[in-house]
C-alpha positions as CSV (number, residue, x, y, z in Angstrom):
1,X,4.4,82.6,-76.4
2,X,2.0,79.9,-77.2
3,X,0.7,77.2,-75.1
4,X,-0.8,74.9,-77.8
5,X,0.5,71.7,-78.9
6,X,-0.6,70.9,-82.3
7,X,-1.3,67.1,-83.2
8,X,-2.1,65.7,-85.9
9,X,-4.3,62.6,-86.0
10,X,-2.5,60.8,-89.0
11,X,-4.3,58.3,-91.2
12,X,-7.7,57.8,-89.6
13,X,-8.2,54.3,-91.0
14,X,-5.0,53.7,-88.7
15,X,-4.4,53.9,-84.8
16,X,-3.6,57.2,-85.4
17,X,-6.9,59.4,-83.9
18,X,-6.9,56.3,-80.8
19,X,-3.7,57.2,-79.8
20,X,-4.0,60.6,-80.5
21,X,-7.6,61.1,-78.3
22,X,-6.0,59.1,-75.6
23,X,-2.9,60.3,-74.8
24,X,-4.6,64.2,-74.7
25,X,-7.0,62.2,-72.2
26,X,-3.6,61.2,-70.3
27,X,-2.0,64.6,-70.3
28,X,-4.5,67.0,-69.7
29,X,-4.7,66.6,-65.9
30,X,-0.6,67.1,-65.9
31,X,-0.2,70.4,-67.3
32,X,-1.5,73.7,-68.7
33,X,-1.2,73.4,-72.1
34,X,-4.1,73.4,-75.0
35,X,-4.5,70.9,-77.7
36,X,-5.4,71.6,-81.5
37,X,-6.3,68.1,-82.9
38,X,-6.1,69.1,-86.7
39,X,-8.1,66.0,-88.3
40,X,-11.6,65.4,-89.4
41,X,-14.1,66.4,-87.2
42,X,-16.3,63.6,-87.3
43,X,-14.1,60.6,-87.2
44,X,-12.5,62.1,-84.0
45,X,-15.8,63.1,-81.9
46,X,-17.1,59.7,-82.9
47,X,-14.1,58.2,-81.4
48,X,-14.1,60.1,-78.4
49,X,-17.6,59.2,-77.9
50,X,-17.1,55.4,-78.8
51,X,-14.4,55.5,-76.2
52,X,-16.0,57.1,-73.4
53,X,-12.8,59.3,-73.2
54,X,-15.4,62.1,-72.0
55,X,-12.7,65.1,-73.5
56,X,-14.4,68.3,-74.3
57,X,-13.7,69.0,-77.1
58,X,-14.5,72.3,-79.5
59,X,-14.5,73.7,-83.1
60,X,-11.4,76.0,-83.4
61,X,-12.4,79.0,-83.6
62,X,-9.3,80.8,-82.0
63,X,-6.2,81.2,-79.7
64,X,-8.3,82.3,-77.2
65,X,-11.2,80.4,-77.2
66,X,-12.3,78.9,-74.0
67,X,-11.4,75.0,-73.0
68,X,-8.3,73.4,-73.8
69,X,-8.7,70.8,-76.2
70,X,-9.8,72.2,-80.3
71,X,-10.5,70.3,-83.1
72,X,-9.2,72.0,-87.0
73,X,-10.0,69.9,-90.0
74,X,-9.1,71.3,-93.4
75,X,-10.2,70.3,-96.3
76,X,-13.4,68.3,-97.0
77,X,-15.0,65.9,-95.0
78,X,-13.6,62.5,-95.2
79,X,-16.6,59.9,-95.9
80,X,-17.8,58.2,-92.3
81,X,-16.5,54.4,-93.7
82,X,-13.6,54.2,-95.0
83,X,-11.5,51.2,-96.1
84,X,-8.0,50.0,-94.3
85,X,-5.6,52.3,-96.4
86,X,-8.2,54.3,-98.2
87,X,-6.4,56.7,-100.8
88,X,-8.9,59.7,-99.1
89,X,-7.5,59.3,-96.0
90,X,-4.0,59.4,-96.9
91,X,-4.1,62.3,-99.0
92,X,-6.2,64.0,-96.0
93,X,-3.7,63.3,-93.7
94,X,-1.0,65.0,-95.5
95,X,-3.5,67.9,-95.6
96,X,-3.1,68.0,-91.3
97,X,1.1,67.8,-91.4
98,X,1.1,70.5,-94.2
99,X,-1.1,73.2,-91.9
100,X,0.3,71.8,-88.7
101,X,3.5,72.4,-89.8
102,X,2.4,76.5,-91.3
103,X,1.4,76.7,-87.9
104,X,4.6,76.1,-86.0
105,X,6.3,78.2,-88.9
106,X,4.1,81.2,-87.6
107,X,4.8,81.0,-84.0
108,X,0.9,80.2,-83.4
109,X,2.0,76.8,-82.1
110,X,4.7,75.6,-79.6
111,X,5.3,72.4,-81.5
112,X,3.4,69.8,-83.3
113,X,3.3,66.0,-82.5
114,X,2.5,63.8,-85.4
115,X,0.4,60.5,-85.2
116,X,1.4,58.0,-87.8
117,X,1.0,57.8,-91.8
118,X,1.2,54.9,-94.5
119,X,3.6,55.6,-96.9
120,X,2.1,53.4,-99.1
121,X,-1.8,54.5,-99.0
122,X,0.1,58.0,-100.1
123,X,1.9,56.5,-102.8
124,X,-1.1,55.0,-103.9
125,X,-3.1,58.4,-104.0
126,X,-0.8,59.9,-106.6
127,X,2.0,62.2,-103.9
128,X,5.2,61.7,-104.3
129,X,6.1,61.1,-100.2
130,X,9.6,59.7,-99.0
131,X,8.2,60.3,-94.8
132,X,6.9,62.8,-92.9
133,X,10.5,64.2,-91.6
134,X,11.2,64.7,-95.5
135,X,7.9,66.0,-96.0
136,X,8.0,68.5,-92.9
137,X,11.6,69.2,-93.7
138,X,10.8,70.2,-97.5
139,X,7.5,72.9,-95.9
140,X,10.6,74.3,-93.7
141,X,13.1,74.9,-96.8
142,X,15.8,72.4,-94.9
143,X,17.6,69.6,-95.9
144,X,19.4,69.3,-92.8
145,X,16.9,67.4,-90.4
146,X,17.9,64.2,-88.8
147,X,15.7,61.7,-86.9
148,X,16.3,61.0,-83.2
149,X,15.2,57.8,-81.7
150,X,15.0,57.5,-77.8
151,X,13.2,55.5,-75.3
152,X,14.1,54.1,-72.1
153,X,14.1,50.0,-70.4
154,X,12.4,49.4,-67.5
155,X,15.3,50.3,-65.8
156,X,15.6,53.9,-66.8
157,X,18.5,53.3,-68.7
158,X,18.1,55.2,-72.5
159,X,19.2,54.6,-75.8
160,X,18.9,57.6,-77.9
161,X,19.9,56.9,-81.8
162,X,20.4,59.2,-84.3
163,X,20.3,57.9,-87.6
164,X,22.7,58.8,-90.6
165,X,20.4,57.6,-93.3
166,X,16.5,57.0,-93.4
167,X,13.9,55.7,-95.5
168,X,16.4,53.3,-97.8
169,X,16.1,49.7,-98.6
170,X,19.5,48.0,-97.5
171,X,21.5,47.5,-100.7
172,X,21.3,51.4,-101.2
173,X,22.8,53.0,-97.7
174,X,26.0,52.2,-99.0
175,X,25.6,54.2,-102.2
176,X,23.4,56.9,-99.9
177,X,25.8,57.1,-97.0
178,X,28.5,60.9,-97.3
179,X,30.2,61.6,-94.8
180,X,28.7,65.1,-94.5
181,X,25.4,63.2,-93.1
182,X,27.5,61.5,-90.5
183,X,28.7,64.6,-89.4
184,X,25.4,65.9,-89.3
185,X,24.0,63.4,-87.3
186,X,26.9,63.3,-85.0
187,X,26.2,67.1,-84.6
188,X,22.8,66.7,-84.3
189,X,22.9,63.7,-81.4
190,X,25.4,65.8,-79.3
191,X,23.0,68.8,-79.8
192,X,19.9,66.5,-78.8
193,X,21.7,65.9,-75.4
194,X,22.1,69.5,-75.0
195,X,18.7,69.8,-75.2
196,X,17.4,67.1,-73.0
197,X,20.1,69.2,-70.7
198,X,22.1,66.0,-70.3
199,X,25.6,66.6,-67.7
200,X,27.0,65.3,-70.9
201,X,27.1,64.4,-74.2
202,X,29.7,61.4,-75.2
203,X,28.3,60.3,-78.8
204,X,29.2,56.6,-80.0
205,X,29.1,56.0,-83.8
206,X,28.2,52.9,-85.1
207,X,30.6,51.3,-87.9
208,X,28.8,50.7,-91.8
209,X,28.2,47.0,-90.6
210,X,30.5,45.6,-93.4
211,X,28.6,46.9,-96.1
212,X,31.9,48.2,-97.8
213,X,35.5,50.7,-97.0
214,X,33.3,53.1,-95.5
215,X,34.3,53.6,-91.9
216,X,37.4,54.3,-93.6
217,X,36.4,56.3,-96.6
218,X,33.4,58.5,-95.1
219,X,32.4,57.0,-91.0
220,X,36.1,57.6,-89.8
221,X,37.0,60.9,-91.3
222,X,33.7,62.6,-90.7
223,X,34.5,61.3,-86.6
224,X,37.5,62.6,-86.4
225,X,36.0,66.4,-88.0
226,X,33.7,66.3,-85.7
227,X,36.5,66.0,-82.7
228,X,38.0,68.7,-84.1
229,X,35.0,70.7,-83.8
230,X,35.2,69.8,-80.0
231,X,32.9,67.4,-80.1
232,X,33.1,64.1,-77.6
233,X,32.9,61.2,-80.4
234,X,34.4,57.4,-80.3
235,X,34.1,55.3,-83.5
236,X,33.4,53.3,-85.9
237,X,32.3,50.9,-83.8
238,X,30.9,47.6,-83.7
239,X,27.3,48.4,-83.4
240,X,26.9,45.0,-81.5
241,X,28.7,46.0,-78.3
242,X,28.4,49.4,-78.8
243,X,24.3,49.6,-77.8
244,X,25.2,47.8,-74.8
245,X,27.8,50.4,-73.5
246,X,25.3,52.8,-74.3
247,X,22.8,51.4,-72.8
248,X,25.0,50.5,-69.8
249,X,25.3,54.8,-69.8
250,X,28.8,54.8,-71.4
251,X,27.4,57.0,-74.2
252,X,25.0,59.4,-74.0
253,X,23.7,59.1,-77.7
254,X,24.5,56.5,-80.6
255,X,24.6,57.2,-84.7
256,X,23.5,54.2,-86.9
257,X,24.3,54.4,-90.0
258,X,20.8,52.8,-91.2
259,X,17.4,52.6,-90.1
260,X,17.4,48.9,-88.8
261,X,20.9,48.8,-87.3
262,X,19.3,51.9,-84.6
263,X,16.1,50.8,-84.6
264,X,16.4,47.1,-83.3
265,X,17.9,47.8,-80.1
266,X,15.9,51.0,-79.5
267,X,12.9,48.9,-80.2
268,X,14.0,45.9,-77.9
269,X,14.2,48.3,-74.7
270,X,11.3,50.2,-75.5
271,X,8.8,48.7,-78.2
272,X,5.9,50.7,-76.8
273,X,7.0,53.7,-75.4
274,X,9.8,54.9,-78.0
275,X,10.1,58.6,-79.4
276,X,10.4,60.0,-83.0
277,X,12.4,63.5,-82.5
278,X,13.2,65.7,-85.7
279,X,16.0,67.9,-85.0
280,X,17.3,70.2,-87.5
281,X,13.6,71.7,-88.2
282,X,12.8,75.3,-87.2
283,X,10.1,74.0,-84.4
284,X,9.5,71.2,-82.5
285,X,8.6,67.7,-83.7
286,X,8.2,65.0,-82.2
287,X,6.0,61.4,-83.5
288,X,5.3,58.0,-81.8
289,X,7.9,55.3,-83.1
290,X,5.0,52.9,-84.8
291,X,3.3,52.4,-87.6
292,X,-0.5,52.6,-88.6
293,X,-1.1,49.3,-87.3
294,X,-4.0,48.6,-89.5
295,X,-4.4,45.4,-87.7
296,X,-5.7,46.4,-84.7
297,X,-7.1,49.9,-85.6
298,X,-10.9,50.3,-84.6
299,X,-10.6,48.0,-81.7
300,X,-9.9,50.0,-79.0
301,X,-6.6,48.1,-78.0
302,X,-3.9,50.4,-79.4
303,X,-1.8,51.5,-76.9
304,X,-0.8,55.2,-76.6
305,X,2.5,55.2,-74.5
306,X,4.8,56.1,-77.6
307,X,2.3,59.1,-78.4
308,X,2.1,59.6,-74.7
309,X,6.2,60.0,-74.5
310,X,5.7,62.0,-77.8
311,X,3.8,64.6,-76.3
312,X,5.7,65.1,-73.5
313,X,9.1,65.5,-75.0
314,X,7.2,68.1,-77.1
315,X,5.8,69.9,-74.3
316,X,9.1,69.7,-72.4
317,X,11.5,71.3,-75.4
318,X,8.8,73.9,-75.6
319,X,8.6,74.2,-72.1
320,X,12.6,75.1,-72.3
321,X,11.9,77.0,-75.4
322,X,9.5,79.2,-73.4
323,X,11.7,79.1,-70.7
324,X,14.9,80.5,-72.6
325,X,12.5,83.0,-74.2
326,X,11.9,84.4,-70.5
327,X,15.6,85.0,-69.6
């Protein structure tokens, strides 16, 4: 069983290799576990050393190598200077999920965290690239992922959201949404709260939001299969009232129906410290819930708590993973 967490740094010309460096910096005093950084070499001891992070960090060489923190960067070296967006660094970066995710497929990982891409710097480099889920999803041979969205208020109280549909502009969910992927992602929230060991796991489902007949034609029906499976599902709802029951703990997970109708009120509660979880996948995923943020990048202000939460959902699945492996 391994005890490395892979991470890949994401688009260097992003926030991506700060938040990276320092949530390792954050977690390495709290655990056991080693950390291959699979990115170019340079840009990330540069940035350790510009940050006074003070992380040891060493070529990887091997499982067994001594310290805990390694750095793997295939391909080429990426030029020192690069500009905001640079094609190089977006096709490089795709170059990190690709081996990270070969890794987990081996075993020779326990699970990979992902720090953030630009769609758009890797549509301009020529790749066709929908989002990193699709991306990882398509190296695993599934088409059954689903993304899970949870963070918590200052109050403790969680919203976790799984969304039917991802990656669409507005005017094509209807068109997009089947009622097989609202099964799914019922299927796939209750089996989320399973695996955060929740007492229970009461899913709410969000209705289409007036964009048509669906919660009659597809959200309805694909409810009601899934109570028949045994699962504990309410809806269509009105997504309006049916975040605050959840958040008040009435439900245990929600299902949007679209990217923006889960992602407002997740990112309302917790705007800094949300969670990107890929279930579905045959290893662990997990990704902070923001962007590149080319705003800010090189400054030294990002702030890590999403990639910090990232990490350690990823290291406690795999710490259950290693667990159930024991038994």
């Amino acid at each position: 069983m391994s005890n490395w967490i892979a991470i890949t740094i994401g688009d260097v010309t992003g926030i991506g290799p700060e938040v990276a460096l320092k949530a390792v910096a954050a977690e390495l005093p709290r655990g056991n576990w080693n950390y291959l950084l699979i990115g170019d070499a340079t840009h990330i001891n540069e940035l350790n050393s510009r940050m006074a992070l003070g992380l040891k960090l060493a070529p990887f060489e091997n499982y067994k190598q001594a310290g805990r923190i390694a750095i793997h960067s295939p391909g080429p070296a990426l030029p020192q200077r690069l500009g905001t967006g640079a094609t190089e660094a977006a096709g490089a970066a795709l170059d990190w999920l690709r081996d990270a995710a070969k890794r987990c497929l081996r075993g020779e990982v326990a699970a990979m965290v992902t720090a953030p891409v630009n769609k758009e710097s890797i549509l301009r480099s020529g790749q066709s690239f929908v989002g990193q889920t699709e991306f990882l999803s398509q190296i695993a041979g599934t088409n059954r992922t689903i993304m899970v969205l949870l963070g918590t208020n200052d109050r403790q109280r969680w919203l976790r959201v799984a969304l039917a549909t991802t990656h669409l502009p507005l005017r094509m969910v209807a068109e997009k949404l089947e009622r097989s992927k609202v099964e799914l992602a019922i299927e796939r929230a209750a089996e989320a709260c399973a695996l955060l060991r929740l007492p229970r796991a009461r899913v709410g489902v969000c209705e289409g939001g007036q964009l048509g007949n669906e919660e009659q034609t597809i959200i309805g029906p694909a409810v009601e299969a899934c109570r028949k499976k045994g699962l504990d599902v309410v809806g269509p709802l009105a997504a309006d009232t049916l975040f605050h029951y959840a958040l008040r703990g009435d439900y245990d997970a929600v299902v949007a129906m679209y990217h923006d109708q889960g992602l407002a009120p997740l990112k309302m509660i917790a705007f800094d410290s949300g969670v990107n979880w890929t279930l579905g996948l045959p290893f662990i995923r997990t990704s902070p819930d923001h962007g590149t943020a080319y705003d800010i990048a090189g400054k030294g202000m990002a702030n890590p708590s999403s990639m910090i939460a990232a990490l350690r959902l990823a290291q406690e699945l795999a710490q259950q993973n290693q667990a159930s492996a024991r038994v």
